[in-house]
N, CA and C atoms as an extended XYZ file, in Angstrom:
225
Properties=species:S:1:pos:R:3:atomname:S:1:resname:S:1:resid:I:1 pbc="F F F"
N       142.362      100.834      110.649 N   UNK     1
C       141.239      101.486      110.023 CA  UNK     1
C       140.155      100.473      109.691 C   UNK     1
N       140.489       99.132      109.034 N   UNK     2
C       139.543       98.199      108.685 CA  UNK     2
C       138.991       98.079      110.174 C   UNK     2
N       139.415       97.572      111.489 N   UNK     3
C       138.613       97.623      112.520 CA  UNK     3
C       137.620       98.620      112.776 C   UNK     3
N       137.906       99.930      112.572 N   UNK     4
C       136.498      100.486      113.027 CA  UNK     4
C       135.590      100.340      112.132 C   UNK     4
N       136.008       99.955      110.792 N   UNK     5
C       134.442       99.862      109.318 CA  UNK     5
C       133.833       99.238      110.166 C   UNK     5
N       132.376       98.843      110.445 N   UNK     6
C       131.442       97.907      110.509 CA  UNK     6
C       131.294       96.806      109.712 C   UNK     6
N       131.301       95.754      110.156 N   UNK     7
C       131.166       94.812      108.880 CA  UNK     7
C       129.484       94.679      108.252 C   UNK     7
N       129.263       94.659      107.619 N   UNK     8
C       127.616       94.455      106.789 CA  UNK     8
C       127.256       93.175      106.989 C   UNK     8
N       126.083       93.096      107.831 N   UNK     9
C       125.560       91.635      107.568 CA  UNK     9
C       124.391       91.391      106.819 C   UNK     9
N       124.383       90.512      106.286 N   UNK    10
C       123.314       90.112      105.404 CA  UNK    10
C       121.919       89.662      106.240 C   UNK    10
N       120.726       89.842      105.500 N   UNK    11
C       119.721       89.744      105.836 CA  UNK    11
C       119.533       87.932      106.723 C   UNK    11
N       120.468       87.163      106.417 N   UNK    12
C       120.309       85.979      107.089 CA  UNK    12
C       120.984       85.975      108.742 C   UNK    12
N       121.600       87.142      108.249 N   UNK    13
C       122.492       87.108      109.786 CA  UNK    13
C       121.995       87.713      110.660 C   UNK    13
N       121.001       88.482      110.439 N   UNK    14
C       120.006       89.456      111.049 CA  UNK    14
C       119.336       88.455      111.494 C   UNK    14
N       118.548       87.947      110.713 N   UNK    15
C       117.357       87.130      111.170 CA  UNK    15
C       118.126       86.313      112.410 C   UNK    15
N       119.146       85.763      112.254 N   UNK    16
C       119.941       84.731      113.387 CA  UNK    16
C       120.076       85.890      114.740 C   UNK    16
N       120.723       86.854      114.307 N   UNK    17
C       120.888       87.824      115.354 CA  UNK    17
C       119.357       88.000      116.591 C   UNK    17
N       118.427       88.125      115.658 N   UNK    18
C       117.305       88.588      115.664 CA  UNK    18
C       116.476       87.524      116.947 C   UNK    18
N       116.831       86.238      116.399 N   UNK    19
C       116.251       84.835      117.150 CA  UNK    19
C       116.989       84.848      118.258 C   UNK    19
N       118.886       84.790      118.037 N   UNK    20
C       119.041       84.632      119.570 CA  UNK    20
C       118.880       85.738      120.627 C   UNK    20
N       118.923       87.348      120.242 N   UNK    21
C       118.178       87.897      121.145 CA  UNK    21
C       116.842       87.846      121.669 C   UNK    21
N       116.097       87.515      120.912 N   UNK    22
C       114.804       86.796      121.316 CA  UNK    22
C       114.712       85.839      122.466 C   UNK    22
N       115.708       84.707      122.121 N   UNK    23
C       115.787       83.641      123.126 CA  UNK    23
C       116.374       84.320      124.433 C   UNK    23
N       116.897       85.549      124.068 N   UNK    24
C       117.814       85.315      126.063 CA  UNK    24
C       116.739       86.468      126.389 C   UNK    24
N       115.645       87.047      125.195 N   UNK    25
C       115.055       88.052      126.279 CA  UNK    25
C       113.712       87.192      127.299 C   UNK    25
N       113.361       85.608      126.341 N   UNK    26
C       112.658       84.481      126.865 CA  UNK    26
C       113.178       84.146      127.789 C   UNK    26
N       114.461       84.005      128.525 N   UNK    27
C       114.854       83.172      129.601 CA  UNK    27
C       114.628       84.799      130.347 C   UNK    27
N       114.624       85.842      130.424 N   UNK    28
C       114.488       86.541      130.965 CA  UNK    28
C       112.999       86.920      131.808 C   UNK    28
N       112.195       85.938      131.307 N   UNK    29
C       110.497       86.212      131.573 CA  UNK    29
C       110.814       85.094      132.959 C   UNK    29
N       109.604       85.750      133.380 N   UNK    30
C       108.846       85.141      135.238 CA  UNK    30
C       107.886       84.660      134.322 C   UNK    30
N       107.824       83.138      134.007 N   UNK    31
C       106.306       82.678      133.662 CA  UNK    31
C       105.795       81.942      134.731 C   UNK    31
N       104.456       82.208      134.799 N   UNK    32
C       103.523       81.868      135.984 CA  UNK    32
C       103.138       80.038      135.967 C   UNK    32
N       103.023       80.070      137.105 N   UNK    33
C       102.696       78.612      137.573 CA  UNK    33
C       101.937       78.060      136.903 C   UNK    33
N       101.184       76.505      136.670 N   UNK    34
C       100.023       76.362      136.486 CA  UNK    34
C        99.152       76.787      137.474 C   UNK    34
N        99.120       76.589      138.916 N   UNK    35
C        97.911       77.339      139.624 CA  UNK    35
C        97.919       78.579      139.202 C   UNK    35
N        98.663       80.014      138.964 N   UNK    36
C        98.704       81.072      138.667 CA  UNK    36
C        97.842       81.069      137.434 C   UNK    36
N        97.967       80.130      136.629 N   UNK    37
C        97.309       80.755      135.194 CA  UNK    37
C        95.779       80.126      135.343 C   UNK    37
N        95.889       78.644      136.018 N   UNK    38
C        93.825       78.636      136.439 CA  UNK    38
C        93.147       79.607      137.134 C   UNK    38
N        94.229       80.164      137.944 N   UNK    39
C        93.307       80.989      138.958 CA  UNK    39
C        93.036       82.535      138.442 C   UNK    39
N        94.089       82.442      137.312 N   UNK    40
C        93.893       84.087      136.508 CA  UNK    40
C        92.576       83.671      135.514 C   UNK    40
N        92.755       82.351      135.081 N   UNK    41
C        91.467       82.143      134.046 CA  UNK    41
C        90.501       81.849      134.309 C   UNK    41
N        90.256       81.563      135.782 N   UNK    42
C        88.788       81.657      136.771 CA  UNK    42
C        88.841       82.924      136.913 C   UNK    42
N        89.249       84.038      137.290 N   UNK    43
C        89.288       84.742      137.781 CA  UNK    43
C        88.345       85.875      136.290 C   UNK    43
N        89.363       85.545      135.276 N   UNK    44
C        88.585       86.055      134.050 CA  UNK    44
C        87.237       85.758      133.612 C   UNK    44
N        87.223       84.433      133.628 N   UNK    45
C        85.876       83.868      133.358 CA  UNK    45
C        83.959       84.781      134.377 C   UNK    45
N        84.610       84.747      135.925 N   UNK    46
C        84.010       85.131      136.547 CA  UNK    46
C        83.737       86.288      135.796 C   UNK    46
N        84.498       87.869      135.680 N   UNK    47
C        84.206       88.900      135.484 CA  UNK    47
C        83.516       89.068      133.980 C   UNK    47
N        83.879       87.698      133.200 N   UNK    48
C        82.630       87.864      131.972 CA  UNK    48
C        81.576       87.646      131.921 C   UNK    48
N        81.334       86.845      133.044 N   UNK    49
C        80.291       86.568      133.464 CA  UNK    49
C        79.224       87.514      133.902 C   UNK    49
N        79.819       88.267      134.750 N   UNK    50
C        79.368       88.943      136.338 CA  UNK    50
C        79.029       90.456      134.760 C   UNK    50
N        79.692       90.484      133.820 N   UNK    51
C        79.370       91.801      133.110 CA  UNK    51
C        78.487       91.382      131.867 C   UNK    51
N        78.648       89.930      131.545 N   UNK    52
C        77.459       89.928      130.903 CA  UNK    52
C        75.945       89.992      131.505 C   UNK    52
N        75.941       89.447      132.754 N   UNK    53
C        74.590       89.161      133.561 CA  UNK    53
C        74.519       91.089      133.855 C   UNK    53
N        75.328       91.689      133.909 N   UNK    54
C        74.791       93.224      134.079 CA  UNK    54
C        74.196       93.770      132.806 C   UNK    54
N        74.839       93.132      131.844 N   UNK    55
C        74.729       94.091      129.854 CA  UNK    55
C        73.190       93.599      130.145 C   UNK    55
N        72.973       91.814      130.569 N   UNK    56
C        71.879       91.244      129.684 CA  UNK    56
C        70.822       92.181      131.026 C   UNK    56
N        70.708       92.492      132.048 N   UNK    57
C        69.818       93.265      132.851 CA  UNK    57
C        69.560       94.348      132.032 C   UNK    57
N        70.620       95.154      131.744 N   UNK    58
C        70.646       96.827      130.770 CA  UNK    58
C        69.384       96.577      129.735 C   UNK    58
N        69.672       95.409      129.235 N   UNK    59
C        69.094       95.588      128.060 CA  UNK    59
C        67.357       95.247      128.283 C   UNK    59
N        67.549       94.197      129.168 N   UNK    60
C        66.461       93.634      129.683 CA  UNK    60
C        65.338       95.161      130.315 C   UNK    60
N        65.995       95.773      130.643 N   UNK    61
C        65.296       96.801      131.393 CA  UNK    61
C        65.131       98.056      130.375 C   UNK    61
N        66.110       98.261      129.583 N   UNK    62
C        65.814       99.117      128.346 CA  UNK    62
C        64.803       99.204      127.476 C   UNK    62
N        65.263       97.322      126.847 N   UNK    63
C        63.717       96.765      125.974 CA  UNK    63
C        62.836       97.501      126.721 C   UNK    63
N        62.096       96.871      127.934 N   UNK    64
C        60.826       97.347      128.461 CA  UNK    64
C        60.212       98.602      128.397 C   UNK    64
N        61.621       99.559      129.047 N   UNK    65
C        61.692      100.532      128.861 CA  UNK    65
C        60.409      101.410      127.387 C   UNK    65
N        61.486      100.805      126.710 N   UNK    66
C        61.584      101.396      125.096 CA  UNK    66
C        59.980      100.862      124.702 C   UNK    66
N        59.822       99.684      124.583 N   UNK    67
C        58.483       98.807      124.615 CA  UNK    67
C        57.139       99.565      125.449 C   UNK    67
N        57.159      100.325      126.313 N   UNK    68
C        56.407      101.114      127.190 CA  UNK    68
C        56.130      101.979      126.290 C   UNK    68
N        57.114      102.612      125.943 N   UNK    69
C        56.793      103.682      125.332 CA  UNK    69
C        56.907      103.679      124.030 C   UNK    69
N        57.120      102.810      123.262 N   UNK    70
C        56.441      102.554      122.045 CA  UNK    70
C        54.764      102.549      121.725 C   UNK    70
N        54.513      101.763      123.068 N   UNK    71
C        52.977      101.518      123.433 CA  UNK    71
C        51.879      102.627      124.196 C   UNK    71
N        52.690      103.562      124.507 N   UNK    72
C        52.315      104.680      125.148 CA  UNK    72
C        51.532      105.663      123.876 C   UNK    72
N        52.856      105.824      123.362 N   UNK    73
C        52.823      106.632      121.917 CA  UNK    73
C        52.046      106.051      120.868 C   UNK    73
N        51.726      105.277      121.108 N   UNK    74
C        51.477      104.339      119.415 CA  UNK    74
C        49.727      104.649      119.786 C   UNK    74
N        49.161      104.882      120.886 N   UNK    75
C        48.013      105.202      120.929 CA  UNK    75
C        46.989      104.562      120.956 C   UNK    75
């Protein structure tokens, strides 16, 4: 009968529990190369780029926009 009780573990044993499943779910990861991670962080860099140079056009063309017709109206 004592075998099936569960035994209670204390909050320290958890935390231990807690770390080494952690560690074997870490050996379980595919981590990427160093070329893999420059070429993902060029790769990122580019597209912040490529969407800021579109925002800063938006706006660029909005201002004017808006500026036109501030000046239109204003009389």
């Amino acid at each position: 009968m004592a075998e099936t009780e569960k035994k209670k573990v204390g909050i320290f044993g958890r935390i231990a529990r807690w770390f080494r499943e952690m560690k074997s779910e870490l050996k379980k990861v595919q981590w990427p190369t160093a070329k893999q991670t420059a070429n993902n962080t060029g790769i990122v860099i580019l597209c912040v780029l490529v969407v800021g140079v579109f925002i800063w056009i938006f706006d660029a063309v909005a201002g004017g926009v808006i500026g036109a017709l501030i000046s239109l109206f204003r009389g």
